[in-house]
C-alpha positions, -999 to +999 in steps of 0.1 A: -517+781-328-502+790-358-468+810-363-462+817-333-430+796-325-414+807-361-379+800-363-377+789-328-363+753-317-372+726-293-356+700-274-370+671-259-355+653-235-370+615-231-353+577-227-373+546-226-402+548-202-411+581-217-454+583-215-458+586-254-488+608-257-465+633-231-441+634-258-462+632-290-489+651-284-468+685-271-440+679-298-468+684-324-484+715-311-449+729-309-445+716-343-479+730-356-466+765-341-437+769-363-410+755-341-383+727-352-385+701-331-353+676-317-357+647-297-326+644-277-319+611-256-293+590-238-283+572-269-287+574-303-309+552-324-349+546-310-362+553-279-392+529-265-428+548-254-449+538-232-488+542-229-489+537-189-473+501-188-482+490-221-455+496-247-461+524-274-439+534-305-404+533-308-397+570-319-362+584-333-338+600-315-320+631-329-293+639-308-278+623-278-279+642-245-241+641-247-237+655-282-264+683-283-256+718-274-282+739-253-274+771-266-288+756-300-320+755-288-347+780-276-365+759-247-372+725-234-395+698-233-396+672-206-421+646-208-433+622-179-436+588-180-425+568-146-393+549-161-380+579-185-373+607-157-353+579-137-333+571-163-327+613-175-316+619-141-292+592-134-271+605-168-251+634-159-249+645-194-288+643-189-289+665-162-262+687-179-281+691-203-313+700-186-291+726-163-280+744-186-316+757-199-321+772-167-285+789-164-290+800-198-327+817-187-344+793-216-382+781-209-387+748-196-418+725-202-423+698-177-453+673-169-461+639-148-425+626-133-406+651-153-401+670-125-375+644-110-346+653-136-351+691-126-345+679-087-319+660-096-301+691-119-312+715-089-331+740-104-367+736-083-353+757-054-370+784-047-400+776-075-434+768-081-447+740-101-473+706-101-461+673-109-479+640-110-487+638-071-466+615-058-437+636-067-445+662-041-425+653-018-393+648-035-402+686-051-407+701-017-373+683-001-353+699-032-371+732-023-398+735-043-437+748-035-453+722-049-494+729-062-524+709-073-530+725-111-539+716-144-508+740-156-484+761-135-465+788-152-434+802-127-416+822-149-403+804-177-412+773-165-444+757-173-456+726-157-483+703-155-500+671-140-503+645-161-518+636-198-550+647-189-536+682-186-522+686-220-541+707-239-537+736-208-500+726-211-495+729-243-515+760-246-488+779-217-465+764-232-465+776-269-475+813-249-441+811-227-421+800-257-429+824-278-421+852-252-451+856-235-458+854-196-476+833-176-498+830-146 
């Protein structure tokens, strides 16, 4: 997975809570592909990671949800974590943020609770995707299809389960950024 993200850049989204090996582990095959990576957030300065409820690294923020422009960027992380999403999608420059990817036809990665900041920016209607499990509901209420699988590709947006998932993901993921389809 060399090359083939060249030139491109990547946002991820993430606040406290964020599951660290969600957000590490795809930022650096991204990364490894060619892309720039940017980790946006609700505030500037550190964000705190989590591995399941034990804390993790603090890790740099970038840009602040408020300050970074969308059309700067060429696609979209969204890690998981149970505490991170919660936070993303009670920001409205958060969920602005995260909107704007979709109206702009940009692909989206998502995994674990992710998911609940695209529900709360209204983008799930009418799509497929997998989540961490006990998100199906909300998915389905917002008017998703929601499936059980390693890694979902529905157009541009790839999603996944949870960390166990994350070579798949990250696999579909570099394929749908760099402009190729999914299935």
């Amino acid at each position: 997975m060399s090359g083939e993200l060249t030139g491109k850049r990547v946002a991820f989204l993430a606040a406290d809570g964020v599951e660290q090996v969600e957000l590490m582990e795809p930022r650096k095959a991204v990364e490894e592909a060619g892309a720039e990576t940017v980790l946006v957030s609700l505030e500037p300065g550190e964000i705190q990671a989590f591995n399941h409820l034990d804390h993790g690294e603090k890790i740099r923020v970038d840009a602040t949800a408020g300050s970074a422009d969308p059309s700067q960027f060429d696609a979209l992380v969204l890690p998981g974590g149970v505490a991170n999403p919660d936070l993303l999608r009670g920001d409205e420059d958060a969920v602005r943020f995260v909107r704007a990817f979709f109206e702009q036809d940009k692909p989206v990665g998502v995994i674990c609770h992710g998911p609940w900041t695209l529900v709360e920016a209204d983008v799930v209607r009418g799509r497929t995707l997998t989540s961490w499990p006990t998100l199906q509901t909300d998915l389905r209420n917002a008017g998703a299809e929601w499936v059980d699988e390693e890694v979902h590709v529905d157009g541009r947006l790839v999603s996944s389960r949870k960390p166990d998932d994350i070579p798949s993901f990250n696999r579909k993921v570099i394929e749908v950024f760099a402009g190729g389809g999914g299935s």
